[in-house]
ZALUM-512996 format. One line per 4 residues: number of its first residue (from 1); their letters; for each residue x, y, z of N, C-alpha, C. Coordinates in steps of 0.02 Angstrom, whole numbers, padded with zeros to 5 digits. Each point is the difference from the previous one (the first is absolute). Example, Ala and Ser with C-alpha at 12.3 -4.5 7.8 and 13.67 -1.06 7.14 Angstrom:
BEGIN
1) as) 00660/-00284/00390/-00045/00059/00000/00045/00060/00000 ~ -00018/00053/-00036/00042/00059/00003/-00039/00055/00037
# end
This chain:
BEGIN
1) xxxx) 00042/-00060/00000/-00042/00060/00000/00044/00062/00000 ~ -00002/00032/-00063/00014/00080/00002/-00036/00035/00063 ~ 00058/00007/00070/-00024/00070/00044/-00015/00065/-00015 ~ 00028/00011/-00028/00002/00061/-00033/-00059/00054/-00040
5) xxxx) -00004/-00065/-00040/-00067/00024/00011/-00067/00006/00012 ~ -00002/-00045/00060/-00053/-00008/00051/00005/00064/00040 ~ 00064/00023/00029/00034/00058/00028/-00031/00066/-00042 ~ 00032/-00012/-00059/-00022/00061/-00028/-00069/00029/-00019
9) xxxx) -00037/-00064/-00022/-00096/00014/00004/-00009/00035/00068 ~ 00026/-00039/00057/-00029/00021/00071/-00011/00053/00003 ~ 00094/00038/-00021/00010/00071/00026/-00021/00052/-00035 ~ -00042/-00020/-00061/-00046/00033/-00056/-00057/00006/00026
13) xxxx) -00005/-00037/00034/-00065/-00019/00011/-00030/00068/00092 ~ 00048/-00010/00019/00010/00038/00058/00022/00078/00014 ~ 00041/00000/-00062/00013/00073/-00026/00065/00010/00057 ~ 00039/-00046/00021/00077/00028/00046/00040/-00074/-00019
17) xxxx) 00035/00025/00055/00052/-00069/00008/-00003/-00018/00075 ~ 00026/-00053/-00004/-00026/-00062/00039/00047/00022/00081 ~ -00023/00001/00051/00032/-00028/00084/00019/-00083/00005 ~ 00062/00013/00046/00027/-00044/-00008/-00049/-00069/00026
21) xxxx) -00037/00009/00030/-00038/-00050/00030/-00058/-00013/-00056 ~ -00018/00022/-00044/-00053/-00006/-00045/00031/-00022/-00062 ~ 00059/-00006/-00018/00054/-00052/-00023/00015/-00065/00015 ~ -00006/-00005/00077/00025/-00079/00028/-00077/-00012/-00005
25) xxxx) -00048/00027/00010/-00050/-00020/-00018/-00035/-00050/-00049 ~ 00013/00050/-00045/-00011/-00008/-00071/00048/-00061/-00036 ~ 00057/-00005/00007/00051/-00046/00005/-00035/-00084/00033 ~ -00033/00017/00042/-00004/-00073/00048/-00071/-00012/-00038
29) xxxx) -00046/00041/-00022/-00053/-00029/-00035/00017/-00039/-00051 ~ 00040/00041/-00055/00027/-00015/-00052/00031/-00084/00015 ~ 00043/-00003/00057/00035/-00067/00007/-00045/-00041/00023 ~ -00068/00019/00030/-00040/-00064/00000/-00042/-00013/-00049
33) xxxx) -00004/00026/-00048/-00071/-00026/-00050/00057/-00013/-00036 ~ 00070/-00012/00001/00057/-00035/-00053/-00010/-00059/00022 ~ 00008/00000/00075/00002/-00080/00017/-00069/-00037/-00005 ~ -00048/00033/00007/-00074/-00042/00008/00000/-00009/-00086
37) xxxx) 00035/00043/-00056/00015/-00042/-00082/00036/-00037/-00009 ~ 00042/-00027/00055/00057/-00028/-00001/-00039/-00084/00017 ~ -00012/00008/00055/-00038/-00065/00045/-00054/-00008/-00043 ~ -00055/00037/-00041/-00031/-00053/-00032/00044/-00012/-00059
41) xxxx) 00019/00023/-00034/00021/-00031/-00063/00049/-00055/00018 ~ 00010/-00011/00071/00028/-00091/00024/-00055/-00033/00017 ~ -00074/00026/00008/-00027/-00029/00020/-00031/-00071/-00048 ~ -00001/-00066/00008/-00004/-00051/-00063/-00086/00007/00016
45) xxxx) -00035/00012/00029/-00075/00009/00002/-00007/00070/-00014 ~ -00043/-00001/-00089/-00023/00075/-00008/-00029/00011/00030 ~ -00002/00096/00012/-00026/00035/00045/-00065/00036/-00029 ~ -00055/00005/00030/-00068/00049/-00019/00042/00052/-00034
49) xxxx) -00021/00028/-00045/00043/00075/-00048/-00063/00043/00066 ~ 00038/00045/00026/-00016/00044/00042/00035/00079/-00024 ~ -00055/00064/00037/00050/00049/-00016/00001/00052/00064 ~ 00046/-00016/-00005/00040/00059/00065/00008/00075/-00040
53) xxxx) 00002/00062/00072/00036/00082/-00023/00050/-00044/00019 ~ 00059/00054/-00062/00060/-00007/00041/00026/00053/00037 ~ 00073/00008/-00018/00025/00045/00071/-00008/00075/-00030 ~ 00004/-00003/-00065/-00030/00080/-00045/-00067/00019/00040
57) xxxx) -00057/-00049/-00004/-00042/00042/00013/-00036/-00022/00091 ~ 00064/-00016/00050/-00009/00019/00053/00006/00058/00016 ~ 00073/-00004/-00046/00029/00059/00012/-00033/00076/-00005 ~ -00038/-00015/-00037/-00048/00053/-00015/-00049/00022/00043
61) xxxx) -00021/-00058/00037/-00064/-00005/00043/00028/00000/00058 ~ 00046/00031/00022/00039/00010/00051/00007/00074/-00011 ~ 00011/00036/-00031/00026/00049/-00026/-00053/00080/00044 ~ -00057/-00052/-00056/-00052/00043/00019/-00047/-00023/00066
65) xxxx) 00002/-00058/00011/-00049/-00014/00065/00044/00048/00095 ~ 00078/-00034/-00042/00051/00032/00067/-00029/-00017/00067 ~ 00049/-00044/00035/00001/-00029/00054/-00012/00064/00057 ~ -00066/00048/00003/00002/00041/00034/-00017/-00003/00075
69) xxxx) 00008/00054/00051/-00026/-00010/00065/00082/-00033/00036 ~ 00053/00013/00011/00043/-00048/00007/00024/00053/00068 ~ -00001/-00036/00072/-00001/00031/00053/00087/00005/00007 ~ 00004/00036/00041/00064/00003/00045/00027/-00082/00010
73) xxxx) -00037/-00033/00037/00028/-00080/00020/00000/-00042/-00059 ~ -00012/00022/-00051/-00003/-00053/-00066/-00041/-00026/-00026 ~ -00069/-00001/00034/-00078/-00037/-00005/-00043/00057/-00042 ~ -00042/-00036/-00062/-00030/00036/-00031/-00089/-00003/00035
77) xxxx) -00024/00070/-00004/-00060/-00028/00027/-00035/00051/-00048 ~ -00060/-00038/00010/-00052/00049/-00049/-00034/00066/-00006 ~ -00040/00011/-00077/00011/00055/00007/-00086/00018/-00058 ~ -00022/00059/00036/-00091/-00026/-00049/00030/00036/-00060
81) xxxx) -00076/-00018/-00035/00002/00032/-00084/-00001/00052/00016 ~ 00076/00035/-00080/-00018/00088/00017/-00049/00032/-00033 ~ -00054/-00031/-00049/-00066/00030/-00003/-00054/-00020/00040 ~ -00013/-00039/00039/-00048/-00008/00058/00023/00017/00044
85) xxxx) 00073/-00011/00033/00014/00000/00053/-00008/-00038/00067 ~ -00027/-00050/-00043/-00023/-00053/00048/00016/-00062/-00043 ~ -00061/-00051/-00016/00005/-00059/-00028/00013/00004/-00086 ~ 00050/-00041/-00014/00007/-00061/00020/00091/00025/00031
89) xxxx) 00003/-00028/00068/00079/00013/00018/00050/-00013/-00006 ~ 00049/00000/-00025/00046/-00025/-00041/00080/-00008/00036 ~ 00035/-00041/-00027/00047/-00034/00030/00060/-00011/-00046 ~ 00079/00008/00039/00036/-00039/-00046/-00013/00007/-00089
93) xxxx) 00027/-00027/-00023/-00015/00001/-00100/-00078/00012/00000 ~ -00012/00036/00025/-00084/00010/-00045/-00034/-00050/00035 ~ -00014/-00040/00065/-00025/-00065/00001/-00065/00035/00053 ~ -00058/-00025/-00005/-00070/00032/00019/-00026/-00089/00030
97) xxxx) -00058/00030/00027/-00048/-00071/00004/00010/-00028/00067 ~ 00011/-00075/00002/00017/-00043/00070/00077/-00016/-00010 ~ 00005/-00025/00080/00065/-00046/-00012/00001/-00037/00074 ~ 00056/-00044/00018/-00012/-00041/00036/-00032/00034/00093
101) xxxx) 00018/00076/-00002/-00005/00021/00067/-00081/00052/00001 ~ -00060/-00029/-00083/-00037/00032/-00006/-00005/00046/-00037 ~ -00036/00058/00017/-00015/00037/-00077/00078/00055/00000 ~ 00002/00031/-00063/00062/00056/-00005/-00023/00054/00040
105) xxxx) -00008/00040/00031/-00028/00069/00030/00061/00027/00056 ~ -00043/00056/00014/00044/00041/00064/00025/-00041/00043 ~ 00074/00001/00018/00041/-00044/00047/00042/-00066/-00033 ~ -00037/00002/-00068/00038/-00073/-00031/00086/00037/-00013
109) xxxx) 00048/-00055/00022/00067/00006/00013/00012/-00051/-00015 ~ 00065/-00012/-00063/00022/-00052/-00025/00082/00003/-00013 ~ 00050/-00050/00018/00047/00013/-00032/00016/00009/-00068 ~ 00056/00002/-00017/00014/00012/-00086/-00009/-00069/-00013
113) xxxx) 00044/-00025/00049/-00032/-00081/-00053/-00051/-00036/-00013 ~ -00045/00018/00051/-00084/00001/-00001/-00025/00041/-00090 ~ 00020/00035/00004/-00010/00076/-00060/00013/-00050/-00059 ~ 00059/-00036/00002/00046/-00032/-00054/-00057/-00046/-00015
117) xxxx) -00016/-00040/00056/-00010/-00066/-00010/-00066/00000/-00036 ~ -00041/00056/00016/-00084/00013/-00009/00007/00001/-00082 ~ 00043/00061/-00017/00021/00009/-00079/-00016/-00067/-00042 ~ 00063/-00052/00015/00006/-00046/-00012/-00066/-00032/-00019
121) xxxx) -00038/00001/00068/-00054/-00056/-00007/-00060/00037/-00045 ~ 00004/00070/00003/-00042/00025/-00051/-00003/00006/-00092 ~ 00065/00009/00013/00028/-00023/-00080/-00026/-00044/-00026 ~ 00021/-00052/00052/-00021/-00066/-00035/-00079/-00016/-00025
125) xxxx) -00035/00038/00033/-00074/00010/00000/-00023/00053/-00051 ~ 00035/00016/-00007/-00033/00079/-00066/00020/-00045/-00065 ~ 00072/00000/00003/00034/-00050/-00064/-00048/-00043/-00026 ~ -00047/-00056/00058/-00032/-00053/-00049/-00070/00037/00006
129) xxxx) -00017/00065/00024/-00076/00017/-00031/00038/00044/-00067 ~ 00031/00034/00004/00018/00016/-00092/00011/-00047/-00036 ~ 00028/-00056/00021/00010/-00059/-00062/-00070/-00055/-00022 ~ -00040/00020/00077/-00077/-00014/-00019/-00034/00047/-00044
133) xxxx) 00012/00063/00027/-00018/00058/-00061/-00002/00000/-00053 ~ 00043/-00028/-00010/00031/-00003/-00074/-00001/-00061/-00043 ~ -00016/-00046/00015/-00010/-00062/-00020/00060/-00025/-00027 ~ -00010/-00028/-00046/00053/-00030/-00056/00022/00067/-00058
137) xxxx) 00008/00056/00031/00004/00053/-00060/00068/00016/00021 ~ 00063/00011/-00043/00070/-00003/00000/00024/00043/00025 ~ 00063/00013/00040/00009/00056/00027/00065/00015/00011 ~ 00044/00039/-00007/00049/-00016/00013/00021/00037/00077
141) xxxx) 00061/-00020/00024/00025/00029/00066/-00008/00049/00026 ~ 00013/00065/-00049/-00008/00056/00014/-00075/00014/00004 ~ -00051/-00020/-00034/-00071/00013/-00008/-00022/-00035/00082 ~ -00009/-00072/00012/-00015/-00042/00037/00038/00053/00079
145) xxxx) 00062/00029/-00034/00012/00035/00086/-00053/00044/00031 ~ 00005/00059/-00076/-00044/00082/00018/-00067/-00050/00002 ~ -00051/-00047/-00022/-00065/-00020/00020/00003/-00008/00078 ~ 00050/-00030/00020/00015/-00008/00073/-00016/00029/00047
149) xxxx) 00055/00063/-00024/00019/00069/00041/-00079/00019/00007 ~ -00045/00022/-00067/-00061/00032/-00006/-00036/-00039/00041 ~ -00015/-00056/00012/-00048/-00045/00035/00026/00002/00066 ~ 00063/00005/00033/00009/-00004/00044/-00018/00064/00055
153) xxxx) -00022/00050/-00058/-00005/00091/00027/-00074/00011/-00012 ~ -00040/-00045/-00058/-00047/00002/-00002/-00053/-00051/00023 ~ 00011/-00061/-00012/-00031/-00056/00013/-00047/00005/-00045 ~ 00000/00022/-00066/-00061/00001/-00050/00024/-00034/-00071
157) xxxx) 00037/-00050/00007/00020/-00024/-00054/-00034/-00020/-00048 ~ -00054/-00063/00042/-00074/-00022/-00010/-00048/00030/-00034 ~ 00011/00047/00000/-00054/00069/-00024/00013/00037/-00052 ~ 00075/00007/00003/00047/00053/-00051/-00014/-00018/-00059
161) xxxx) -00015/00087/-00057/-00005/-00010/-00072/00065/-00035/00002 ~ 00053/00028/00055/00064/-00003/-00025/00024/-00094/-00017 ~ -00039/-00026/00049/00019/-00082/-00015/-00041/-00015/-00046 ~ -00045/00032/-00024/-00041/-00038/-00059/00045/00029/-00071
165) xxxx) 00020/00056/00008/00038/00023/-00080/00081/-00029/-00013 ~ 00011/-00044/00069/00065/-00016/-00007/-00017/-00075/-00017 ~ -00044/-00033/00040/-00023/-00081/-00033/-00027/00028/-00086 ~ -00022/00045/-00032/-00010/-00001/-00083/00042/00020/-00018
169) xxxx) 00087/00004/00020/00043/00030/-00009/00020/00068/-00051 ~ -00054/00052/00033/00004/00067/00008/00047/00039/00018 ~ 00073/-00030/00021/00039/-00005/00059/00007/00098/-00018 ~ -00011/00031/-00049/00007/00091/00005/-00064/00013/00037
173) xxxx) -00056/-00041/-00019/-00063/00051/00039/00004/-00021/00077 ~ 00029/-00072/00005/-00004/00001/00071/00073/00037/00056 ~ 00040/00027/-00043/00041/00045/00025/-00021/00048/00018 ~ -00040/00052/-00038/-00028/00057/00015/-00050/-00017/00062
177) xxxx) -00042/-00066/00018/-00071/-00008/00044/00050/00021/00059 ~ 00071/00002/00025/00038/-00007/00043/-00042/00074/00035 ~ 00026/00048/-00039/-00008/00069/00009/-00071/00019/00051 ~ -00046/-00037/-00024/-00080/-00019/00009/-00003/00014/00093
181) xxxx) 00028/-00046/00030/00025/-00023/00070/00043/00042/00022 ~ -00016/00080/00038/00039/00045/00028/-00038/00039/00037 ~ -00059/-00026/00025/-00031/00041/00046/-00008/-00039/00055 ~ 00002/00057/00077/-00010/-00031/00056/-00060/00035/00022
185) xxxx) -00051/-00030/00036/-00068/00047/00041/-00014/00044/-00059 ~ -00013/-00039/-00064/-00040/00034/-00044/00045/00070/-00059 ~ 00083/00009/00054/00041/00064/-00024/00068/-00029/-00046 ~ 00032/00028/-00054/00057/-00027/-00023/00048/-00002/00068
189) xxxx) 00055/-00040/-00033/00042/00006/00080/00068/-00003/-00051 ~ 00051/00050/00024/00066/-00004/-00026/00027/-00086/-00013 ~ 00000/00007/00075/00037/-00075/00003/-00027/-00046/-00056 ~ -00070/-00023/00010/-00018/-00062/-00034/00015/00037/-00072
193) xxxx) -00023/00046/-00027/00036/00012/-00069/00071/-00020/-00002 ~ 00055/00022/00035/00051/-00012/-00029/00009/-00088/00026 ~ -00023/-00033/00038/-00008/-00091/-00004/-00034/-00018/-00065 ~ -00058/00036/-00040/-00026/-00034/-00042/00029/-00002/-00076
197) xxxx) 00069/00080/00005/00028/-00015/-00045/00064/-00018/-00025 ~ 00026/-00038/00086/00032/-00028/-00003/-00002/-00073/-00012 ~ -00057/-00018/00020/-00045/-00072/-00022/-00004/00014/-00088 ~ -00039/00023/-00020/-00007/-00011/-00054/00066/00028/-00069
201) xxxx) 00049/00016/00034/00079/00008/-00015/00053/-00065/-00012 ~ -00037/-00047/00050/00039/-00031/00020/-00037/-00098/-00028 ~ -00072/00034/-00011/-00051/-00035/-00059/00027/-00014/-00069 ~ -00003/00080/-00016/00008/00014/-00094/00073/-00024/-00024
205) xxxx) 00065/-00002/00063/00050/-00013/-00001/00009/-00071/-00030 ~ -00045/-00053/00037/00026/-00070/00005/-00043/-00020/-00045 ~ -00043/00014/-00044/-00026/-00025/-00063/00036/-00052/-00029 ~ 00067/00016/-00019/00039/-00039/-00054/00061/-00049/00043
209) xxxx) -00029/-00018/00077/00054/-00045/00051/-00040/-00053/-00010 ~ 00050/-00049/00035/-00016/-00072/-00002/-00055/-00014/00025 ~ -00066/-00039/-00029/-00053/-00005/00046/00002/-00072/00040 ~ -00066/-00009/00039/-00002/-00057/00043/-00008/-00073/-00053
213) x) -00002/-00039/00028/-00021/-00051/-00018/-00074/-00022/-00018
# end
């Protein structure tokens, strides 16, 4: 695998250059989805064709969610929506809802590796409702990431013109639906504009990459 330019999409993608810790980061993702290609392709029992984000478009969904709320002692605790100001309360990478100590709200306190680990298990859960989304319609890496990112900020994948113009492979009109998805409490919001066009940047990009199986 060319680092480089995984590195260099990122830091396009982010508009700076990288801290040293968001390097070893990025680095250790990279070295595990080498080895999890490594171990199946020894594996002598084929494997389900499955599709994972990779570390491009964590990276992304890190970027903008930002591990916020991070106290003095190291423990992230939560923090409400800034257009309600209340529900739904949010945590760590963007993570809302339940978890093992009950619902997310006022007082929820989690370590980073708590933060890490939630990511993880959510990924894995957005990944196969976009690859349900999407049925059997082709996709390549870069596309399959930004659907990710969008579902993971929106949870409207299900619904989206944007997944229906990318399964008739529309893949320009469903670039633009990106744009669509930038309002919070009814108002545009800086932020989600500049996530949606970095999603759909990072969409129109991977058109012509290797797709899944």
């Amino acid at each position: 695998m060319n680092r480089k330019i995984v590195f260099d999409l990122v830091r396009g993608l982010v508009g700076r250059g990288f801290h040293q810790s968001e390097v070893e980061a990025l680095d250790s993702a990279l070295d595990t989805t080498l080895d999890r290609a490594e171990n199946s392709s020894q594996d002598s029992v084929p494997s389900v064709p499955s599709r994972m984000i990779s570390p491009v478009g964590i990276a992304l969904i890190k970027q903008f969610e930002g591990c916020a709320s991070l106290r003095k002692d190291g423990m992230v605790e939560a923090y409400p929506d800034p257009a309600s100001g209340g529900e739904p309360w949010t945590i760590g990478w963007g993570s809302t809802g339940r978890w093992e100590g009950g619902k997310i709200g006022p007082g929820t306190v989690w370590t980073p590796e708590q933060c890490n680990a939630r990511l993880e298990s959510d990924l894995e859960r957005y990944a196969a409702e976009v690859s349900q989304a999407i049925g059997d319609a082709p996709a390549s890496q870069a596309q399959f990431d930004a659907l990710v990112s969008f579902h993971y900020n929106t949870g409207a994948i299900a619904r989206a013109t944007l997944a229906r113009r990318h399964i008739a492979g529309d893949y320009a009109g469903a670039a633009k639906e990106f744009a669509r998805w930038n309002k919070a409490a009814g108002r545009t919001s800086k932020g989600l504009t500049r996530r949606r066009q970095a999603e759909a940047t990072l969409y129109s990009g991977g058109q012509g990459g290797v797709r899944y199986i």
